[in-house]
Backbone as JSON, one array per atom type, in Angstrom:
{
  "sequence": "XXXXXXXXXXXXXXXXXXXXXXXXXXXXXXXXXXXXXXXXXXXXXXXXXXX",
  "N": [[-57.41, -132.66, -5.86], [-59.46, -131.56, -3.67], [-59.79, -131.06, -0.09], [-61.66, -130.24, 2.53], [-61.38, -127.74, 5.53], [-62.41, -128.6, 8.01], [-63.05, -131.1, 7.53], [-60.54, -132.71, 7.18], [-58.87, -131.7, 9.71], [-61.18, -133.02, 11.7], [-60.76, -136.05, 10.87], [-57.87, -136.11, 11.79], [-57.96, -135.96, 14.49], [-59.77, -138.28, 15.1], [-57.8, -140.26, 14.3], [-55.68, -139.6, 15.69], [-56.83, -140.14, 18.72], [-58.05, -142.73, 18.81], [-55.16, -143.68, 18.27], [-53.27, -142.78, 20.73], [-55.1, -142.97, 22.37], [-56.72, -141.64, 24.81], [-58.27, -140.71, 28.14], [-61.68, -140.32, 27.79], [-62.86, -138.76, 29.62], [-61.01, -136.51, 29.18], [-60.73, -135.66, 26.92], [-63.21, -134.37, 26.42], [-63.2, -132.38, 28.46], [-61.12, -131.1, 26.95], [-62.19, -130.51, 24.37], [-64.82, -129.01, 25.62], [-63.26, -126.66, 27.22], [-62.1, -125.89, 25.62], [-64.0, -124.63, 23.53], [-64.99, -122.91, 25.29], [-63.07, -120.93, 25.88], [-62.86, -119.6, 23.64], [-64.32, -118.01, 23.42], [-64.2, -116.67, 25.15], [-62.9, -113.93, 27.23], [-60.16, -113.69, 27.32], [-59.84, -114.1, 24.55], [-58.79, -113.24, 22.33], [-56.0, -112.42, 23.44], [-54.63, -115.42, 22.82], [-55.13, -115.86, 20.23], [-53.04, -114.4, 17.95], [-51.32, -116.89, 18.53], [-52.63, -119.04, 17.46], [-53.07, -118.18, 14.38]],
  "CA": [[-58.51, -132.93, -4.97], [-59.3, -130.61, -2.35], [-60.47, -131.29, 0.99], [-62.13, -129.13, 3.77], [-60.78, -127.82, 6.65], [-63.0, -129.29, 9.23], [-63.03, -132.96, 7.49], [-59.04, -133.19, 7.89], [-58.88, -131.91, 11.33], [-61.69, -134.26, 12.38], [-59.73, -137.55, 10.46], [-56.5, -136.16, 12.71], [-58.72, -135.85, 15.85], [-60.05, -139.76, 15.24], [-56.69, -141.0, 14.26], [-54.96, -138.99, 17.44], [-57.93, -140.46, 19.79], [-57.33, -144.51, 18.27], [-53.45, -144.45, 18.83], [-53.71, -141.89, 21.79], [-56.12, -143.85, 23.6], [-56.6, -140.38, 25.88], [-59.49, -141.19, 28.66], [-62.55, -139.76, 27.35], [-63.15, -137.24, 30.21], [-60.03, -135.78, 28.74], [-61.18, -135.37, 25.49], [-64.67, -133.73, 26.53], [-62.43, -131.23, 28.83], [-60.41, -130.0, 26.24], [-63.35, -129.43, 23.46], [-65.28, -127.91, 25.96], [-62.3, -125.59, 27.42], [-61.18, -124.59, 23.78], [-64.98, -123.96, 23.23], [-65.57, -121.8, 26.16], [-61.83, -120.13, 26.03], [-62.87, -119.1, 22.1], [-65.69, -117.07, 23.63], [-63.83, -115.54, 26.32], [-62.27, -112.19, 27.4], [-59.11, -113.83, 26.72], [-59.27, -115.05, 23.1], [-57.4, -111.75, 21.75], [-54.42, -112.73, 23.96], [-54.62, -116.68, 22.21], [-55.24, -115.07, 18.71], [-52.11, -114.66, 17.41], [-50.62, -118.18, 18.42], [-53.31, -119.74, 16.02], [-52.73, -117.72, 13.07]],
  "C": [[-58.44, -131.96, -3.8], [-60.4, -130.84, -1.3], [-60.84, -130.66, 2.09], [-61.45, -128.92, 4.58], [-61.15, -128.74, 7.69], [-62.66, -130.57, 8.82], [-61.71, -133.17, 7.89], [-58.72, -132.88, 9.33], [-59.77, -132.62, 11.77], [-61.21, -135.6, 11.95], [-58.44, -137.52, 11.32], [-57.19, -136.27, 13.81], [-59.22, -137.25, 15.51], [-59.0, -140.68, 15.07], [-55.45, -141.0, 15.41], [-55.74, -139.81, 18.66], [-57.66, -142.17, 19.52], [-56.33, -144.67, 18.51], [-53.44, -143.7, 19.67], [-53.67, -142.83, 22.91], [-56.3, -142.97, 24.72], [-58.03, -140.93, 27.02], [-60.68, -140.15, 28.22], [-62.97, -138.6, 27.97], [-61.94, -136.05, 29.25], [-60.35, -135.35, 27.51], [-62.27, -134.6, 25.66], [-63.74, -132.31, 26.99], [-61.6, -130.5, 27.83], [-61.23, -129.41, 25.16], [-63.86, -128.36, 24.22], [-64.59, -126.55, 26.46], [-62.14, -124.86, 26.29], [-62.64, -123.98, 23.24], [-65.16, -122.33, 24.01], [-64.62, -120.47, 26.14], [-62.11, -119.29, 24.09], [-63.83, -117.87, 22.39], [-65.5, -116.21, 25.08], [-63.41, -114.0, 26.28], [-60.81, -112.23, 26.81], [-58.44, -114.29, 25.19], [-58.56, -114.22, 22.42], [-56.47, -112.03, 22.22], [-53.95, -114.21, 22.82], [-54.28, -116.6, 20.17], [-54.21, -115.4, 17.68], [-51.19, -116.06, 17.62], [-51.22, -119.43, 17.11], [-53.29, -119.08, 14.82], [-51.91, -118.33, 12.62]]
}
């Protein structure tokens, strides 16, 4: 069986967020940071840590 990328990281991101329990601003701040930081000047420095 093979399963997507996105669907398993969003089932770990709802199962992290349920036992977590993080406050919701916190959760908005880091999508939108990792959004905005993907589209920065700096995402070539970041690059190689996610590979």
């Amino acid at each position: 069986m093979s399963v997507p990328l996105w669907f398993f990281i969003a089932c770990l991101a709802v199962v992290g967020v349920k036992t977590l329990r993080p406050p919701l601003w916190l959760v908005i701040v880091l999508l939108i940071g990792g959004y905005i930081l993907a589209g920065s000047l700096l995402a070539p420095l970041f690059n190689p840590f996610v590979k």
